[in-house]
C-alpha positions as a printed Julia matrix, in Angstrom:
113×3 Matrix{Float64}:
  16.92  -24.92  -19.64
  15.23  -22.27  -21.02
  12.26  -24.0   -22.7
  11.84  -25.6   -18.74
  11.67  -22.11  -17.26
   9.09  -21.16  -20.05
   5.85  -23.13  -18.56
   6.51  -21.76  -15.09
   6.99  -17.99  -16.95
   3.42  -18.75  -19.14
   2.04  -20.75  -15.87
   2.58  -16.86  -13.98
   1.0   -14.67  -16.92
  -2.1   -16.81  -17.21
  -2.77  -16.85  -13.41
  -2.3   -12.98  -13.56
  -5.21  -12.8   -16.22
  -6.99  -15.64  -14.48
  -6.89  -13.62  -10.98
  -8.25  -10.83  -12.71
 -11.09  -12.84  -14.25
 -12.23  -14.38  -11.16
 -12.01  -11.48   -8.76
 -11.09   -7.8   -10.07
 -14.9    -7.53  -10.41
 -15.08   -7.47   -6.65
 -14.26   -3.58   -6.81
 -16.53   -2.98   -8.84
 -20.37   -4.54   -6.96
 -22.49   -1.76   -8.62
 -21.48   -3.05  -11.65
 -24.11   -5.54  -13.77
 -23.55   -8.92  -13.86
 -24.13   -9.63  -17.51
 -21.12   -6.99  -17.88
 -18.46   -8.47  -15.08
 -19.2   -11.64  -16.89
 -19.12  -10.66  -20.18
 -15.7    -8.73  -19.29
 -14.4   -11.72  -17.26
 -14.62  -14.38  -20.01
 -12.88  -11.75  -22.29
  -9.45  -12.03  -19.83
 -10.43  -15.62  -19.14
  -9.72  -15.9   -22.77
  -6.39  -14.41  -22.44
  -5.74  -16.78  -19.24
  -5.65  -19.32  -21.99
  -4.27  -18.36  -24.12
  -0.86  -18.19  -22.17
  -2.23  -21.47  -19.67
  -2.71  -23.71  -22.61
   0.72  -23.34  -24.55
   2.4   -23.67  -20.67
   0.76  -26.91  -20.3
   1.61  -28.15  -23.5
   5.35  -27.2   -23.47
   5.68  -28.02  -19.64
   4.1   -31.27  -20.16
   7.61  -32.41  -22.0
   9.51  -31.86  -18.43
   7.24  -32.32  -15.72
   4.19  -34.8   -15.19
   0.33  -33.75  -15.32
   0.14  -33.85  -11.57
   3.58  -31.67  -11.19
   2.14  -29.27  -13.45
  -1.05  -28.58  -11.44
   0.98  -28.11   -8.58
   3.23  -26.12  -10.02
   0.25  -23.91  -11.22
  -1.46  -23.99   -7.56
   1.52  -22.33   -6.01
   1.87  -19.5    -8.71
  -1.59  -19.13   -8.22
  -1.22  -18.27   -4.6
   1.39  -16.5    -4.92
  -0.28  -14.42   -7.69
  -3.7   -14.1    -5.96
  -1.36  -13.19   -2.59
   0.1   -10.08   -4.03
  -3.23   -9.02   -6.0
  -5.5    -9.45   -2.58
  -3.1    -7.31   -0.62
  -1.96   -4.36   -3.84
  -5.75   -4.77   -5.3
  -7.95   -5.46   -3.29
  -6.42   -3.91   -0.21
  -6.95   -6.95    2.17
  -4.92   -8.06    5.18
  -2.47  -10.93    4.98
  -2.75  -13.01    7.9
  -0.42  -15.56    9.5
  -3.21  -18.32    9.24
  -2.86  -17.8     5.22
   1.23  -18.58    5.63
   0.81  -21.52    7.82
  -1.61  -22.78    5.18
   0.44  -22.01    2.12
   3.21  -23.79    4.39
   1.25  -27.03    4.26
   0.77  -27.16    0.52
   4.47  -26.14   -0.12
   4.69  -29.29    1.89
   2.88  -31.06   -0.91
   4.93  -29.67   -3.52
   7.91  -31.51   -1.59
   5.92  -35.0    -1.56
   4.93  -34.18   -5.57
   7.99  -33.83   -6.42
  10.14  -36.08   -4.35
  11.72  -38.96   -6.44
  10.35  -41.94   -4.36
C-alpha cells in the first residue's frame, strides 16, 4: 500500500518544484532572463529528481497513461494553491468547472471497461 501511495507523494513534490520553475519568476519581471533561467533549470532539476523515481515506482501499479493523469491533477491542484498564496491571483468559478471536466477524464482513465 505504501509503495502505491509513494508515486502520488513524489508525483506532489516534483510538481511543487516544477510550479516554481515555470512561474515563481513571474514576481520577479525586473529580473534578467539569463538569471530566471539559469535559476529555473536549477529547481527544474530538483522537479526530477523526485518526478523521475515517481514514474518509475508508480509505473509498477498504474499504466503510463494513468500516471500522466494522475500527475495533471496534482499539477492543478499544486499550481491552484501557488496562483492564489503566491502569486495572489483570483480563483474563478470558470477554473472549477474546467478542473470538473478533466476530473471527468480521470473517471474515464481509470474506469475498468
Amino acid at each position: 500500500m505504501i509503495r502505491q501511495i509513494a508515486p502520488i507523494i513524489l508525483l506532489t513534490i516534483s510538481n511543487v518544484f516544477m510550479t516554481f520553475a515555470w512561474y515563481g519568476h513571474l514576481k520577479f519581471k525586473s529580473a534578467p532572463i539569463f538569471w530566471v533561467i539559469v535559476i529555473s533549470w536549477g529547481i527544474a532539476f530538483l522537479e526530477y529528481c523526485f518526478q523521475v523515481p515517481a514514474n518509475r515506482i508508480g509505473h509498477e501499479f498504474f499504466s503510463a497513461a494513468q500516471l500522466k493523469t494522475i500527475q495533471e491533477v496534482i499539477t492543478l491542484v499544486v499550481f491552484s494553491v501557488f496562483s492564489v498564496l503566491y502569486l495572489k491571483e483570483e480563483f474563478r468559478w470558470n477554473y472549477l468547472v474546467g478542473f470538473f471536466f478533466i476530473i471527468l477524464a480521470v473517471f474515464f482513465i481509470f474506469k475498468k471497461w
